[in-house]
C-alpha positions, -999 to +999 in steps of 0.1 A: -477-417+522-459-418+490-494-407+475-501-380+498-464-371+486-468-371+444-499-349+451-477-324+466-452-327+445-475-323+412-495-297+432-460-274+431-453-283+398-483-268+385-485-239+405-446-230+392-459-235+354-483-212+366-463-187+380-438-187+354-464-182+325-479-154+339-441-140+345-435-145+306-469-128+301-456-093+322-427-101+305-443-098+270-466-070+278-438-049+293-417-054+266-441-042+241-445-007+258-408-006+263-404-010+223-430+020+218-415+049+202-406+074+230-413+108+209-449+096+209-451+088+239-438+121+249-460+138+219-493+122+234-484+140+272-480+171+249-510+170+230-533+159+268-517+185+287-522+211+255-556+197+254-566+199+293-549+232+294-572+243+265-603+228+278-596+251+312-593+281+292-621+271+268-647+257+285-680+274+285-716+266+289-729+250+253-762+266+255-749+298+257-720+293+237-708+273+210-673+268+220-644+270+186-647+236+166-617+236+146-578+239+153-570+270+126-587+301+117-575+324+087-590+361+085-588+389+061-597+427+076-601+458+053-601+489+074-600+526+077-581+545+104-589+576+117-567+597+147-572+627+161-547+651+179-556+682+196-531+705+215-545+730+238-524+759+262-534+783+281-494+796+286-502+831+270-528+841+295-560+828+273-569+795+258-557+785+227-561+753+206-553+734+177-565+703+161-556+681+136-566+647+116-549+622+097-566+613+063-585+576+067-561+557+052-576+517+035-557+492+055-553+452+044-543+434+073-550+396+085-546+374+114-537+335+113-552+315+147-536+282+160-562+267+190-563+304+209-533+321+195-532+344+168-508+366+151-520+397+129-502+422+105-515+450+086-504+473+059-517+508+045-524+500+009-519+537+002-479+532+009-475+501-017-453+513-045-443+545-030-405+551-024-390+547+010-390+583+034-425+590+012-448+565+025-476+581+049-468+555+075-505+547+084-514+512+095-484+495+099-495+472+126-484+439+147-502+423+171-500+388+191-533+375+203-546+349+232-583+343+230-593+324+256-631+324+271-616+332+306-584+353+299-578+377+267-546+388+260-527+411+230-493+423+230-493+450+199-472+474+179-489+503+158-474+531+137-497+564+123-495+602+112-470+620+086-499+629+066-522+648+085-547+676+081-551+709+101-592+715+115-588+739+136-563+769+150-573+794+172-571+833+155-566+814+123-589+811+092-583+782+080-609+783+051-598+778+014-561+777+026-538+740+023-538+727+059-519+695+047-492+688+075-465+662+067-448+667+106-469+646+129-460+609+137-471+588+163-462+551+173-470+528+202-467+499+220-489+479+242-501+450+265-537+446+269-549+418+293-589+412+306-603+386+330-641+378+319-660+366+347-690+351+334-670+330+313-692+301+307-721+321+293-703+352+277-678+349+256-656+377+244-640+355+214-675+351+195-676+388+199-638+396+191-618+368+181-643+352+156-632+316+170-669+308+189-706+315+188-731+330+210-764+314+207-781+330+236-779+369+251-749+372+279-730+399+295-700+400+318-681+426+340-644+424+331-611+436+349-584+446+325-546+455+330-529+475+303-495+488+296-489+516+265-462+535+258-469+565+232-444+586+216-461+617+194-436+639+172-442+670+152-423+687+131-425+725+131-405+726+097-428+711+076-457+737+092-476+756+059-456+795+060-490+811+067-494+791+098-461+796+109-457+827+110-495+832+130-496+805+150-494+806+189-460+791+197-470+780+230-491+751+214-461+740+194-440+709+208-414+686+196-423+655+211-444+641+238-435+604+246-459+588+277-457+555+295-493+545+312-498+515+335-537+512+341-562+489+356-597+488+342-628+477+352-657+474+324-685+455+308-692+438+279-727+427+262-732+403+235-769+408+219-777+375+202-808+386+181-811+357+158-790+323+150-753+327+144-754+367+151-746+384+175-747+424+176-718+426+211-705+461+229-674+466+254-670+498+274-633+492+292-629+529+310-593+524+328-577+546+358-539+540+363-502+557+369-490+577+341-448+590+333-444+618+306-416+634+286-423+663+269-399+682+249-415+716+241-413+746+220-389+762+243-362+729+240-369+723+277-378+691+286-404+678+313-409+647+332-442+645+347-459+618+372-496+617+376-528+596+373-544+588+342-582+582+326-584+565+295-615+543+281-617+518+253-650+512+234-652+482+212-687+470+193-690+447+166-720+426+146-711+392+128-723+360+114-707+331+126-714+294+116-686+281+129-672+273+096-673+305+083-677+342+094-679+376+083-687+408+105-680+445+110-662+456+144-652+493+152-627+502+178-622+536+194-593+545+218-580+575+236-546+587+249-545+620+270-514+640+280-519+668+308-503+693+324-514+722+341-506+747+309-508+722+282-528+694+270-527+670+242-548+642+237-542+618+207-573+596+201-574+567+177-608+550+157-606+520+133-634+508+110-627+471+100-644+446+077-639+411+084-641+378+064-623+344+073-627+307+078-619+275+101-604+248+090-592+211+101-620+200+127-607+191+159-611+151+166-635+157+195-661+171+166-651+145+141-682+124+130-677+091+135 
């Protein structure tokens, strides 16, 4: 009896040394996570969720595409601008029209990249020492970027004009005579946004946004959304006297300012004809809702609803390593303004040369 009864009695004492060494053990390990550091605690939810998030946004099919290797990308563009602006009427009982061009202004501009955001600036280098009310006003642009291989984004600002040249007036000679024209300014401001659907094979960013490769041929259908509100000013004072005093008045106007809301639907193309270049074209043509003030030569001012057509063409060849890349993209865009009298339709083209790097690898491509 009093055996069976010290082998139950040892038999609890063990199992409470037991229990109360695996209780200092939780103990021990629970106190260790509770001495962590909370900020990096909270820092490595940030950088997973940044990094899931990314990996949505990113991921593509690696033998199509050789997704962006390193966190930062730094890019230098040299560029010339060209617009266009003709005005047309037909107010005086035939057609008349007038045209004119801004000089192609060399632009410097650059954009800096974190992950798939980007932020770009650019200045005309033909304004750079000149005083302030002088400066021609070209290529003063500002754009935010997302470059994603599902979603592409770009909220932008752009100014152009003040320096402009005359190609054409109807029942005017132009020939020999100084068709400089200081009066015409345009600015605008933007939201572009595009859903790729082929995502995992075609990727707009190798094409575009410099921050991936294609390694094998892919296209895609895209749906865009866009938002632009242009305002066009000219100045009938700083007209040349001889065109003046000839010109039909009824193509004059003292400011048009438009607001268009469109929805695209396109394609896009990316050509990979040998490794690490890619020759790619984007044809975005867009239908959507347009509002328009238009101050005339009269004073009187008009505000006109009605459905716009625009199209956006973008092509562009580059070398890519994903290290470094250089590359040549052209961009060509056009605004139109309509009424049933009068027309005007401002279209914009930009030549850019491209050069830039990646740096600080992310840790997934680390070599261990």
């Amino acid at each position: 009896m009093e055996g069976s009864v010290m082998k139950r009695t040892t038999c609890y004492i063990l199992m409470m040394l037991v229990s109360v060494a695996a209780s200092a053990i939780e103990t021990e390990d629970s106190v260790c996570l509770d001495t962590l550091p909370w900020t990096k605690r909270v820092l490595n939810t940030v950088f997973k969720g940044a990094d899931a998030v990314t990996n949505f946004f990113m991921g593509c099919d690696t033998n199509y595409v050789t997704p962006q290797k390193y966190e930062f990308t730094a890019q230098a563009e040299l560029s010339y601008w060209h617009d266009f602006y003709r005005m047309s009427s037909s107010e005086s009982g035939t057609n008349k029209s007038m045209s004119l061009q801004s000089g192609n202004p060399l632009v410097l501009g650059g954009y800096v990249y974190w992950s798939i955001f980007g932020y770009g600036h650019s200045i005309n280098l033909g304004d750079i020492g000149k005083p302030k009310g002088e400066t021609n006003g070209t290529g003063h642009r500002n754009a935010f970027v997302l470059n994603t291989a599902r979603i592409i984004a770009e909220i932008y600002t752009f100014k152009s004009g003040k320096t402009a040249k005359f190609t054409s007036i109807s029942d005017i000679d132009l020939e020999g005579m100084d068709r400089t024209f200081k009066g015409l300014s345009s600015k605008c401001f933007g939201i572009d946004a595009q859903y790729i659907f082929n995502h995992r094979r075609y990727s707009w960013p190798a094409a575009f946004g410099e921050n991936a490769v294609q390694r094998k041929s892919q296209g895609s259908w895209k749906l865009g959304f866009s938002y632009n509100h242009v305002t066009v000013n000219f100045y009938k004072h700083e007209l040349p006297t001889y065109i003046a005093q000839n010109i039909d008045t009824t193509l004059l106007f003292n400011k048009v300012s438009y607001k268009d809301y469109a929805i695209s639907i396109g394609y896009g193309y990316n050509w990979a004809f040998r490794r690490n270049c890619i020759f790619a074209v984007s044809v975005l043509p867009s239908i959507g809702y347009r509002q328009s003030d238009i101050t005339e030569h009269n004073f009187d001012k008009a505000i006109l609803r009605n459905i716009s057509t625009d199209v956006f063409f973008r092509t562009s060849l580059f070398w890519n390593n994903t290290k470094y890349f250089t590359g040549f993209v052209v961009d060509l865009h056009s605004y139109a303004y309509r009424r049933k009298k009068f027309s005007l339709t401002n279209s914009y083209g930009t030549v850019k040369y491209i050069v830039g790097f990646d740096f600080l690898k992310k840790k997934q491509y680390k070599q261990k």
